[in-house]
C-alpha positions in Angstrom: -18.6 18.1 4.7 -16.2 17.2 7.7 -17.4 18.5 11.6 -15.1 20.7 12.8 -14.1 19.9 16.4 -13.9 22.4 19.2 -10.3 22.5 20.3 -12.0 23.2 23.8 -13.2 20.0 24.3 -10.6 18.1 23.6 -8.6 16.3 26.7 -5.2 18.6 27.4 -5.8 20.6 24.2 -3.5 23.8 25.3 -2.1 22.3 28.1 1.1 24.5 27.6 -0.4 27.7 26.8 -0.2 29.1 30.5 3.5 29.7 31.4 2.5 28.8 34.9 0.7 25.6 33.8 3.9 24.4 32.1 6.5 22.5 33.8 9.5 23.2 31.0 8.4 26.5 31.2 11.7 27.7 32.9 14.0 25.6 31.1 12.3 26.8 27.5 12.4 30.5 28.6 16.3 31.3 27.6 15.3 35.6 27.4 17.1 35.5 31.2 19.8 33.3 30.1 23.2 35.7 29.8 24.7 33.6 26.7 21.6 33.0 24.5 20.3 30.0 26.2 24.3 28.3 26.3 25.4 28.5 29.8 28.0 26.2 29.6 31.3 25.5 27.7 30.9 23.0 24.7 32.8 19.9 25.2 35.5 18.8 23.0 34.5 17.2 19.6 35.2 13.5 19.1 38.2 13.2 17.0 37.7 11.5 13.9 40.0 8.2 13.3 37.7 7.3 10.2 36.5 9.1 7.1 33.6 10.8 8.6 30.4 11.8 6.0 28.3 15.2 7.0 25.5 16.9 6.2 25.7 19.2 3.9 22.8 21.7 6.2 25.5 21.4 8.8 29.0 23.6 9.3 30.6 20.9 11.1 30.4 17.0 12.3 28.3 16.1 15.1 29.3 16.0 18.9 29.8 12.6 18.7 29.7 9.5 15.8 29.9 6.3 15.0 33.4 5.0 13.8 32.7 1.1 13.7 31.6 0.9 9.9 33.5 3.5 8.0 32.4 3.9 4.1 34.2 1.3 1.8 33.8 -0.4 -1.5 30.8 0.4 -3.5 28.6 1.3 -1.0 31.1 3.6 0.4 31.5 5.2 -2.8 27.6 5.8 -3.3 27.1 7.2 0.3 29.9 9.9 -0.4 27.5 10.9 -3.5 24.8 10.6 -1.5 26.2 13.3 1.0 27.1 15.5 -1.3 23.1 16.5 -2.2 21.0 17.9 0.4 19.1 15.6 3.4 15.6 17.7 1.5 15.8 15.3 -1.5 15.1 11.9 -2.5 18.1 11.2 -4.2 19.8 11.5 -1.0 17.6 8.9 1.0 16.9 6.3 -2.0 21.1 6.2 -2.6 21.6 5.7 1.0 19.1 3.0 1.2 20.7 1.2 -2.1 23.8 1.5 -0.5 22.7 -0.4 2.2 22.0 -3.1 0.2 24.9 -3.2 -1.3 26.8 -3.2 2.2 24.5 -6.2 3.2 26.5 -8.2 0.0 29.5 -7.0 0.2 29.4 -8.2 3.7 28.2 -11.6 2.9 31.2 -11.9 0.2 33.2 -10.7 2.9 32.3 -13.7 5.3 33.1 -15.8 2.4 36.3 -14.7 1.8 37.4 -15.1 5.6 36.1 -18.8 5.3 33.0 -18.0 7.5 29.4 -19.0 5.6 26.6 -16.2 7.1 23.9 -17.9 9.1 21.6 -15.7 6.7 18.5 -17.3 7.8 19.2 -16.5 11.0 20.1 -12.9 10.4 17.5 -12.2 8.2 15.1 -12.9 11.8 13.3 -15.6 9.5 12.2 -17.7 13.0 10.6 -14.6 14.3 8.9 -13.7 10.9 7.9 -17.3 11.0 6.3 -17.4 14.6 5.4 -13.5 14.8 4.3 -13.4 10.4 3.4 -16.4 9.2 1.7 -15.0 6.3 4.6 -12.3 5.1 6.9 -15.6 6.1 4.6 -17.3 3.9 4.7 -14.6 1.1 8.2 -14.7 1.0 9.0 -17.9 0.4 6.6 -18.1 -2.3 8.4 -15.3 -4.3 11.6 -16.7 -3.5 10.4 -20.2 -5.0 8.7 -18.1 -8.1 12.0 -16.6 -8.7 14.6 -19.5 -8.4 12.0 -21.7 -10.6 12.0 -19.3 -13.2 15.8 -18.7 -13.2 16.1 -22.7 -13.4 13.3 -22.9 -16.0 15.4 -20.2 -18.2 18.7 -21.8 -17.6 17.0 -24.5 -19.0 15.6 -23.1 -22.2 18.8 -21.7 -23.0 21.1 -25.0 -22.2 18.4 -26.6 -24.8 19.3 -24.3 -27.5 
């Protein structure tokens, strides 16, 4: 059976309760506010120059957004599925994340194709996994060993054939 605890005794339990006890007190009290707690005029949205993906819990875009890495290519196409189900699922959040790592190759083959080999070792943070996680680092390569020793091994077997 698990002790309760007294909420009493812990340190700052209720700290806010008191109106006169909390500092954001006047800031969180919007009843005196004339406009419903908006006192001033919204700013102007940031126009969009790229195709800009939204919520579908939300009306309209955000204030303000990034424009630096528009959807495009595969992964572009998989985030605009992803944004048409709600943030609540996990089809949303496990398409997005696939779509990631799809970006990370199309941007790879991208390099390529401008003539520009990827430092991936580099941007993969492999000397700080080294000096800060020796063990994952460790890890890691063994997998990565496992895996290109088996893909040789098979290659192998079926060149034999």
């Amino acid at each position: 059976m698990t002790k309760r605890i007294d909420p009493k005794q812990v340190p700052g339990w209720g700290i806010d309760a008191d109106p006169a006890n909390n500092p954001t007190y006047p800031m969180r009290d919007i009843t005196r506010d004339d406009k419903g707690g908006m006192n001033w005029a919204r700013p102007p949205l940031q126009p969009p120059g790229v195709e800009v993906l939204c919520s579908t819990e939300h009306q309209r875009r955000t204030a303000v957004f990034g424009t630096s890495a528009p959807p495009s290519g595969l992964s572009g196409m998989l985030r605009r599925v992803a944004f048409t189900r709600s943030e609540g699922r996990w089809s949303h959040w496990l398409i997005l994340l696939f779509a990631d790592r799809i970006n990370v190759v199309e941007g790879v083959l991208e390099d390529l194709g401008k003539g520009r080999v990827p430092n991936i070792p580099v941007e993969m943070g492999l000397k700080s996994e080294l000096r800060h996680n020796p063990q994952g680092f460790m890890r890691k390569v063994a997998v990565v060993s496992g895996v290109i020793t088996l893909a040789m091994l098979l290659r192998a077997r079926s060149r034999a054939r």
